[in-house]
C-alpha positions as CSV (number, residue, x, y, z in Angstrom):
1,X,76.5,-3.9,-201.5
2,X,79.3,-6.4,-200.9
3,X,79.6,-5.4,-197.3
4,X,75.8,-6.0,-196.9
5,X,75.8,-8.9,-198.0
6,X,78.6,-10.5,-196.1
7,X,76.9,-8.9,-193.0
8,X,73.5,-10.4,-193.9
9,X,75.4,-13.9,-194.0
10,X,76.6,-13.3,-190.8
11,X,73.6,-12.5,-189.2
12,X,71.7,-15.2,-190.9
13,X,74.1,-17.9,-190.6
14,X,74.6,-17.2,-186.7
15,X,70.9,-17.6,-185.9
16,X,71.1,-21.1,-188.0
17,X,73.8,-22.4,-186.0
18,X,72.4,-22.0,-182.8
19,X,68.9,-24.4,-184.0
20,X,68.5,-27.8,-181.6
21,X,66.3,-30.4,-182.1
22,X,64.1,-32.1,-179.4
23,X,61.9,-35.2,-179.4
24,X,58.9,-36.7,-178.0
25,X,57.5,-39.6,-179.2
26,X,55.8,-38.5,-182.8
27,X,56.6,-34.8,-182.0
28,X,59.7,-32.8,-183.3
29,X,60.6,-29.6,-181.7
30,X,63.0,-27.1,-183.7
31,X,63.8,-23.9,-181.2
32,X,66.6,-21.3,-182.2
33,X,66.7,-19.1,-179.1
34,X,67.7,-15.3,-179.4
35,X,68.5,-12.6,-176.9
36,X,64.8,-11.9,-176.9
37,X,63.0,-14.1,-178.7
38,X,63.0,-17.8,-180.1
39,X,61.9,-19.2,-183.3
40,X,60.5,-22.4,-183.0
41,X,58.1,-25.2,-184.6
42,X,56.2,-28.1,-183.3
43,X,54.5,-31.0,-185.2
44,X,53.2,-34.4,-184.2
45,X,50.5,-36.3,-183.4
46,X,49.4,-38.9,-181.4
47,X,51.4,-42.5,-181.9
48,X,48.6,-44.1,-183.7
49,X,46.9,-41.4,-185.5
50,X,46.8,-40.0,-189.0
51,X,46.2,-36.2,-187.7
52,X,48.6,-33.5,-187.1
53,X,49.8,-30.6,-185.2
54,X,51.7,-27.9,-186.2
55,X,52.4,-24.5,-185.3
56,X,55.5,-22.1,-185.3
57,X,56.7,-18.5,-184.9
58,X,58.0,-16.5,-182.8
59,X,58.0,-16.5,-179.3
60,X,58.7,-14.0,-176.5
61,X,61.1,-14.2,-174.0
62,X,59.4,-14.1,-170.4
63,X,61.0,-14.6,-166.7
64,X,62.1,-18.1,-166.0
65,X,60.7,-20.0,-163.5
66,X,62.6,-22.2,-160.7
67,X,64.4,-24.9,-162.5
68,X,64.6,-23.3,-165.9
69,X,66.9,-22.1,-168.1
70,X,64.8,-20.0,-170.4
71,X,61.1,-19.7,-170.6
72,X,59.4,-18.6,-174.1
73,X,55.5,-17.8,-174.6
74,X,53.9,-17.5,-178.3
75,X,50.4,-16.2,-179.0
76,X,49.0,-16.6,-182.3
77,X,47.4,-13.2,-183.1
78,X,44.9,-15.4,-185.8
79,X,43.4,-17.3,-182.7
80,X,43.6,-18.4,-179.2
81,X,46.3,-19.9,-179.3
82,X,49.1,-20.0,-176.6
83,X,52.3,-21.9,-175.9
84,X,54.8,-21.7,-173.2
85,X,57.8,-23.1,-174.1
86,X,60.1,-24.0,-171.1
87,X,63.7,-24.8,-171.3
88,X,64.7,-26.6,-168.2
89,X,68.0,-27.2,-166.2
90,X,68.0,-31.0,-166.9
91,X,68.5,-30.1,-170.6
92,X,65.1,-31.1,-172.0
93,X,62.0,-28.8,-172.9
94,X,58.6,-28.5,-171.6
95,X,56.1,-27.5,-173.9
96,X,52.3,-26.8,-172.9
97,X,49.7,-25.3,-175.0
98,X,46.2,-24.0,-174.8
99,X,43.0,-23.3,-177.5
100,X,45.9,-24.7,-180.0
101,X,42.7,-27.2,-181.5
102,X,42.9,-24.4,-184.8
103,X,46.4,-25.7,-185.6
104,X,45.9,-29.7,-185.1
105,X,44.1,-32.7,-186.4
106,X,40.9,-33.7,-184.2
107,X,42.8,-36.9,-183.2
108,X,46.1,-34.8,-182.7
109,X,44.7,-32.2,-180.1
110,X,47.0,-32.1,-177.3
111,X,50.0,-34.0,-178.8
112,X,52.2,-31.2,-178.7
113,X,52.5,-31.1,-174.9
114,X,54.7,-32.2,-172.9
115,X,58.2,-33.1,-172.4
116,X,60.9,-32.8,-175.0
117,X,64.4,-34.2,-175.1
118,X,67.6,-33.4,-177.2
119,X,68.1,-35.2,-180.2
């Protein structure tokens, strides 16, 4: 049991280390990239609005495009919901989203795109 348990702290403890923070305007960005997959959450909203977006999972690791370090996409199997998450060369990350309405305010829909920088 003891060697279980230090390897669970291991494991756990290496894939909290590796968790960076990005900004945009109201919006905070959490992504802990993996070999495969990253875990990430978004919320915000709009600068002068009282609604909010949120969503968060786990997203697949997909071919990057030119000019990007990593590419991610995430599919909420409870709706339409898709994001591509998109981390670029110049050190920030692109975020765009579509049928994501489910997971926001009415005056929050779309907040969550867009571009991203390290905090």
């Amino acid at each position: 049991m003891r060697r279980f348990s230090i390897i669970f702290i291991f494991v756990t403890g290496s894939s909290l280390a590796n968790t960076f923070v990005f900004t945009k305007n109201n919006n905070v960005l959490s992504l802990s990239p993996g070999v495969e997959i990253a875990e990430f959450s978004i919320n915000g909203s709009h600068s002068n609005t009282s609604s909010l977006c949120s969503i968060g999972g786990m997203a697949e690791s997909v071919r990057a495009g030119e000019g990007q370090r990593n590419r991610w996409i995430y599919s909420d199997s409870s709706s339409a919901c898709v994001a591509v998450i998109s981390d670029l060369k110049d050190g920030t990350v692109n975020v765009m989203t579509r049928s994501c309405e489910n997971h926001c305010g009415v005056s929050a829909v779309g907040s969550l795109d867009g571009k991203y920088v390290l905090k």
